[in-house]
C-alpha positions in Angstrom: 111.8 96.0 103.6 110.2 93.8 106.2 107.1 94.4 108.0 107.2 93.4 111.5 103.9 91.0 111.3 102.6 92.9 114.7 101.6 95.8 112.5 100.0 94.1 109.8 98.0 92.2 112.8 97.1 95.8 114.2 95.9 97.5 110.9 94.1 94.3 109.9 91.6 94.8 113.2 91.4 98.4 113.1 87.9 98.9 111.5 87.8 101.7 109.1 90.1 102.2 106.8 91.3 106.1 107.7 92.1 104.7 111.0 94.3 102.0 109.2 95.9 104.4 107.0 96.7 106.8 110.0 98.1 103.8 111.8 100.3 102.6 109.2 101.9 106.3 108.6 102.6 106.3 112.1 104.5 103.0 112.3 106.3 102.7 109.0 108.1 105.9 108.0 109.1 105.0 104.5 105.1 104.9 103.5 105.0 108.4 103.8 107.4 109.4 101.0 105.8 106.8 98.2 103.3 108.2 95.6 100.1 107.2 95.9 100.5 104.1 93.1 103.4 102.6 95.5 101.6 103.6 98.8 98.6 101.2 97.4 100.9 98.5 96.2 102.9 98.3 99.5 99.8 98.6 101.2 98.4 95.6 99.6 101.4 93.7 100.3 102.4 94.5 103.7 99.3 95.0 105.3 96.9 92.7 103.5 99.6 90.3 102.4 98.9 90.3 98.8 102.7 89.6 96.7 102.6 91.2 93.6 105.5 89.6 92.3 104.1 85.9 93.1 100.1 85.9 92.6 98.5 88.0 90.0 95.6 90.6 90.8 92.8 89.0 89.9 89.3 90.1 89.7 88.5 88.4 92.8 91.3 88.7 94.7 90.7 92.7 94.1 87.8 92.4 95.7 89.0 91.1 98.9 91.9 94.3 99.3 90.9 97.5 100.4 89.8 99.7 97.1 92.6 101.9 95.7 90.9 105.4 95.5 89.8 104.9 99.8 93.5 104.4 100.5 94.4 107.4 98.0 91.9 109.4 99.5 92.5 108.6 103.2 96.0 109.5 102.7 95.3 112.8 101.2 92.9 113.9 104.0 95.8 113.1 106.7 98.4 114.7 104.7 95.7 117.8 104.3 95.0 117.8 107.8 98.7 117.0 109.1 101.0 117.3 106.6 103.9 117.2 108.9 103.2 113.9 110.9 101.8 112.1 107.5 103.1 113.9 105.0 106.5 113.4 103.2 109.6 114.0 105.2 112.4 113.4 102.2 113.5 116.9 101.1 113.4 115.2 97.4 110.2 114.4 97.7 108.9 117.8 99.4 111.3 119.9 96.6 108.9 117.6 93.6 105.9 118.9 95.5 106.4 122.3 95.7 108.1 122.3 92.3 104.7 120.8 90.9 102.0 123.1 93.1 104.5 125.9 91.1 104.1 124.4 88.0 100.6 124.5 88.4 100.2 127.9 89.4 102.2 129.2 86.6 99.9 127.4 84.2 96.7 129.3 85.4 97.9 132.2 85.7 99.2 132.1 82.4 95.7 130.6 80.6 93.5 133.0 82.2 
């Protein structure tokens, strides 16, 4: 997949880091259908230019990208509060959901 370098240039100089998130749902698709472990990881790489495959994570280096948990978190609250312009959009990936939320239904009402 290649990142057209304009949107990495917009997201870097947008200031916090919802607005980022929100921005990069909007303008690459494919994001929106990762987990959260491969929406952090492409993140890293396509927005912040950090390659996985060539430089290892170091501790410093981790301090310079944008923490894990605030991208995790700013992508649930624009899923919660739009689920259909930031949520999934793959019928796989909707079907897993639901299946899941089921899932966990099931299991409460059975233990209580």
């Amino acid at each position: 997949m290649v990142v057209p370098d304009r949107i990495s240039f917009y997201a870097n100089n947008i200031g916090r880091t919802v607005d980022r998130v929100r921005y990069v749902l909007s303008n690459l698709g494919f994001m929106r259908n990762l987990s959260d472990k491969w929406f952090t990881l492409y993140y890293w790489q396509y927005i912040e230019g950090w390659n996985m495959w060539k430089s290892p994570l170091t501790q410093e280096l981790s301090h310079k990208l944008t923490e894990a948990g605030a991208l995790t978190r700013a992508r649930r609250k624009l899923k919660e509060l739009n689920p259909d312009l930031y949520g999934p959009f793959d019928a796989e990936s909707i079907n897993e959901r639901e299946f899941k939320q089921l899932g966990i239904m099931e299991y409460m009402i059975v233990t209580k």
